[in-house]
C-alpha positions as CSV (number, residue, x, y, z in Angstrom):
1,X,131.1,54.4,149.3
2,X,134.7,52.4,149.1
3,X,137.6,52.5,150.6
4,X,141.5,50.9,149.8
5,X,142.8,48.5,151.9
6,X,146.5,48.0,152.5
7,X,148.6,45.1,153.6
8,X,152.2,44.4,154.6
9,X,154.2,41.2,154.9
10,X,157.8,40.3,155.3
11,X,157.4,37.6,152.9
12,X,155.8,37.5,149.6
13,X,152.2,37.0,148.9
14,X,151.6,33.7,146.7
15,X,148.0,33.6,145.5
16,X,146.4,30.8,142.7
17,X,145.6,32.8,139.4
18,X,142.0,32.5,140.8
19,X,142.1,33.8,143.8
20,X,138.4,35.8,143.8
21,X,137.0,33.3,146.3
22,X,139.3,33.8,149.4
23,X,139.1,37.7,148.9
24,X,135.0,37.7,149.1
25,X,135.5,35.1,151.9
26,X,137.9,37.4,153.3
27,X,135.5,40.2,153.4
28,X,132.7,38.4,154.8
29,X,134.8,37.5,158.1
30,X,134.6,41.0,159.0
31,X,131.3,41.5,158.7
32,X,128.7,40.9,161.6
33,X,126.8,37.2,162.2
34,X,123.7,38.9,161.7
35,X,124.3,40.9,158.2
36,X,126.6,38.1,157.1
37,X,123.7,35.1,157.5
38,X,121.4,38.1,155.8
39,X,123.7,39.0,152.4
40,X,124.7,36.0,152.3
41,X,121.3,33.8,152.1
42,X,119.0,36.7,151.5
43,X,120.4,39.8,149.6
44,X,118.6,42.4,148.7
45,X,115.6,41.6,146.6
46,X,113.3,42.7,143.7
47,X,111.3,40.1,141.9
48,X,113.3,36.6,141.5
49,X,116.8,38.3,141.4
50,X,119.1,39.1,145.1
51,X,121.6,41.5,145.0
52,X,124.9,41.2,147.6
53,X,125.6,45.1,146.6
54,X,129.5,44.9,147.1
55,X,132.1,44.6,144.9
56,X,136.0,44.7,145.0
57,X,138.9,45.3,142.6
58,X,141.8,42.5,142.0
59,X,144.8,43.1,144.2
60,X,147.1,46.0,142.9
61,X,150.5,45.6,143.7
62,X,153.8,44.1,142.2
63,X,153.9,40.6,141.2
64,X,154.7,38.1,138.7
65,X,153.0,35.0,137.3
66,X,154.7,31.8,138.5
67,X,152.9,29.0,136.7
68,X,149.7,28.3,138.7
69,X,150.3,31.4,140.9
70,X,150.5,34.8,141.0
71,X,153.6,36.0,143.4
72,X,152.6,39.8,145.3
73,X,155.9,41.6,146.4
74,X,153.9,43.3,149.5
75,X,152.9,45.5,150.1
76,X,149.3,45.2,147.8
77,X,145.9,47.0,148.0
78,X,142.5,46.0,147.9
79,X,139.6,48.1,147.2
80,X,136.0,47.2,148.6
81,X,132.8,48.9,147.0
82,X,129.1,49.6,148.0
83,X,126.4,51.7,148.1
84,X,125.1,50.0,152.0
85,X,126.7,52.3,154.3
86,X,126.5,49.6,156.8
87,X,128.3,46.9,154.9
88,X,131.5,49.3,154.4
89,X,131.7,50.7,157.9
90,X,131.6,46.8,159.2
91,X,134.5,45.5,156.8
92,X,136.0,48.5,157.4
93,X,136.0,48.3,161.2
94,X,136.9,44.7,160.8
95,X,139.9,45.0,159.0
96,X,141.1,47.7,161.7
97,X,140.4,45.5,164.6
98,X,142.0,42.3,163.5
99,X,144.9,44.3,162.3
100,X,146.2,41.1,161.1
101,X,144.4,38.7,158.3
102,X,145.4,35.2,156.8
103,X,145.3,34.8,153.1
104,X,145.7,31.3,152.0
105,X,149.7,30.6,153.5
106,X,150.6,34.2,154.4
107,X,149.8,36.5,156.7
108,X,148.9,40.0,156.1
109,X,149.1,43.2,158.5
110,X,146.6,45.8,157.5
111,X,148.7,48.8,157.2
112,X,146.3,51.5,156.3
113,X,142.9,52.2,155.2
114,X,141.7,55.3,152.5
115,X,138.6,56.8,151.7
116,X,139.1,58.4,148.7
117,X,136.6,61.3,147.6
118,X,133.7,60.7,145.4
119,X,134.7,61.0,142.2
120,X,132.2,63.7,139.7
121,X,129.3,62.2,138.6
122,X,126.8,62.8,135.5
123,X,125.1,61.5,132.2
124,X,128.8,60.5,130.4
125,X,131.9,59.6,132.1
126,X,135.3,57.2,130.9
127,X,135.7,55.0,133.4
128,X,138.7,52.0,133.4
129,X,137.6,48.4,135.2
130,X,138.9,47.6,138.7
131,X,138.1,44.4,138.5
132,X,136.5,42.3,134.9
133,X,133.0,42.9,134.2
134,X,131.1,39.8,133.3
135,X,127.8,39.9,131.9
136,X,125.7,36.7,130.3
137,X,122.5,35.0,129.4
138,X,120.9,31.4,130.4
139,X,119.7,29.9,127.2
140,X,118.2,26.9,126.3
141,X,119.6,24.7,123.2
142,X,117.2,22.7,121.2
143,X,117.7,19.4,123.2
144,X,116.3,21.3,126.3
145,X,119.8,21.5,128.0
146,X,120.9,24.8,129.8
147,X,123.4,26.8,128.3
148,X,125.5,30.0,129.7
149,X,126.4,32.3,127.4
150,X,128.6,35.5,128.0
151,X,128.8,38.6,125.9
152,X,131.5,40.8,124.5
153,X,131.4,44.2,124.9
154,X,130.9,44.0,121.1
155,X,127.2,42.8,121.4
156,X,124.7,45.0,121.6
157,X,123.0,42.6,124.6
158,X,126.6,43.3,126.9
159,X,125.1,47.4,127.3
160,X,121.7,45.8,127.3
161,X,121.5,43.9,129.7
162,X,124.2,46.2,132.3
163,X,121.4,49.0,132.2
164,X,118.4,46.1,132.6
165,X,120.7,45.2,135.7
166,X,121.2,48.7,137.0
167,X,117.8,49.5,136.8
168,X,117.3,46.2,139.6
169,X,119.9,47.3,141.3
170,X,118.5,50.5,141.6
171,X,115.1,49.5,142.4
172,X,116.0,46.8,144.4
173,X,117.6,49.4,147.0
174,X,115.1,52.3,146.5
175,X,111.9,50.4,146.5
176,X,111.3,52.3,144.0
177,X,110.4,52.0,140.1
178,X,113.3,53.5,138.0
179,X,112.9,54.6,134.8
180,X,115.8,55.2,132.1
181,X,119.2,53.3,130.3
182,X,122.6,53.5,130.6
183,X,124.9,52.8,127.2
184,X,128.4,51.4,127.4
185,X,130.8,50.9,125.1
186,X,134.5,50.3,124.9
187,X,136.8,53.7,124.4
188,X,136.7,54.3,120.9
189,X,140.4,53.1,119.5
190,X,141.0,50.8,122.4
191,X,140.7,47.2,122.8
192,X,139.5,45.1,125.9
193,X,140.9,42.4,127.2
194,X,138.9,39.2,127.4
195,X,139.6,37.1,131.0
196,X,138.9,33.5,131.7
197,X,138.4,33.0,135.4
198,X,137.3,30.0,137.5
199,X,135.1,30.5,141.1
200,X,134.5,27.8,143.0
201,X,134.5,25.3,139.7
202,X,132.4,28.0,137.3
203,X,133.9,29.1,133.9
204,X,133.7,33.0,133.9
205,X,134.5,35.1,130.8
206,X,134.7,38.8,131.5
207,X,136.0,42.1,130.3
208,X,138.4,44.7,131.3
209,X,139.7,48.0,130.0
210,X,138.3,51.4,129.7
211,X,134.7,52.1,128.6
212,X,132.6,55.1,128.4
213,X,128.8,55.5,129.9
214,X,126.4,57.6,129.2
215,X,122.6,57.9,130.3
216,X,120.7,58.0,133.7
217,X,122.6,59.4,135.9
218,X,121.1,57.3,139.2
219,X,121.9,54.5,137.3
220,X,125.1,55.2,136.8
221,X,126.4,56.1,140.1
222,X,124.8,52.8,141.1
223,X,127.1,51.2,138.7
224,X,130.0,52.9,140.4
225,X,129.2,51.9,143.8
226,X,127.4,48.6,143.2
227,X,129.4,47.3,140.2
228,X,128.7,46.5,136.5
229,X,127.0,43.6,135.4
230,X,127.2,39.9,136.6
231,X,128.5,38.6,139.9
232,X,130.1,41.2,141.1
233,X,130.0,40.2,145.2
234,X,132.6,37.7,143.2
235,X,135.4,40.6,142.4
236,X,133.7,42.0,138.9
237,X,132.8,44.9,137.8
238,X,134.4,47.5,140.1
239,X,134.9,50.6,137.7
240,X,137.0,53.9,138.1
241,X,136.0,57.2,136.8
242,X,139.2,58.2,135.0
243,X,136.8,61.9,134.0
244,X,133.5,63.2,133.3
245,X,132.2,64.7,130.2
């Protein structure tokens, strides 16, 4: 499930370049005590690895880059994504009920909120990113230090390790084993665009543009309502099926 979110302001909406942070913060304050404390230290587990399942798409809207900031002419939209019908009927209900949020300096009036339909699912769709998708390894050098390392979607390990990720998605809300892959690659002829982002003092390289998907169906649609790849409770990896094939 996921829904748009729209604000209003009489003044416009300045924002730092990396403004990921205060948006998840943002949508944790509407969430209840009780599922906030448990998504937020607990997650959704299966093995060693939690999963917040929500993700949300950078603000659309006009704006322009003023050095260190981004400047919104209001109004701008937010999208929030997940397959927990609880967590999208709270933030939901939230952002009706305050009517009214802060964001950094400005405050926002929620204007409206959409539900669009599901778009058509199946084994291959082209879908175009929302929001970056980041996707990486831990490795360790020779001298024993930790190293993060982030792929392209011109590795072989970026489609890899997106299904691998799926598939704990997947089981990690189904309690169930999942079999099957999912393949994605970047829209033959087009080129994406590489992102350097910061949250809360991390370097993050990730990945925008559109990409086409092809394989288990279950997993895809978890990747459509869950996100693709890496952190994405931290704005990546929100996708939008622009068609099925």
């Amino acid at each position: 499930m996921r829904f748009w979110v729209s604000f209003d302001s009489s003044a416009p909406l300045k924002l730092p370049r990396n403004y990921n942070h205060a948006i998840q913060s943002l949508i944790y304050r509407m969430l209840s005590p009780d599922f906030k404390e448990f998504l937020h230290d607990k997650g959704f587990r299966v093995g060693k690895r939690s999963f917040k399942f929500f993700t949300f798409s950078r603000l659309q809207g006009k704006y322009i880059a003023d050095g260190s900031e981004l400047v919104f002419k209001p109004p701008v939209r937010l999208c929030i994504s997940s397959p927990i019908e609880r967590f999208v009927r709270e933030v939901a209900n939230g952002f009706l009920c305050n009517g009214k949020i802060s964001l950094y300096s400005s405050e926002l009036r929620v204007i409206s909120l959409e539900f669009p339909e599901k778009p058509q699912m199946g084994d291959k769709l082209f879908c175009k990113t929302y929001s970056p998708i980041t996707v990486y390894s831990t490795l360790t050098t020779s001298d024993g230090r930790k190293k993060t390392y982030y792929y392209s979607p011109f590795e072989n390990e970026f489609s890899e390790l997106i299904s691998k990720n799926l598939v704990k998605k997947t089981q990690a809300l189904t309690v169930k084993e999942v079999k099957g892959h999912v393949n994605i690659k970047p829209l033959h002829g087009s080129r994406p665009r590489e992102h350097i982002s910061i949250f809360k003092g991390t370097v993050i390289r990730s990945w925008s543009g559109i990409f086409i998907m092809e394989g288990n169906s279950i997993l895809i649609e978890m990747g459509y309502e869950a996100g693709l790849g890496s952190k994405n409770s931290q704005g990546f990896g929100m996708i939008e099926v622009v068609r099925s094939a």
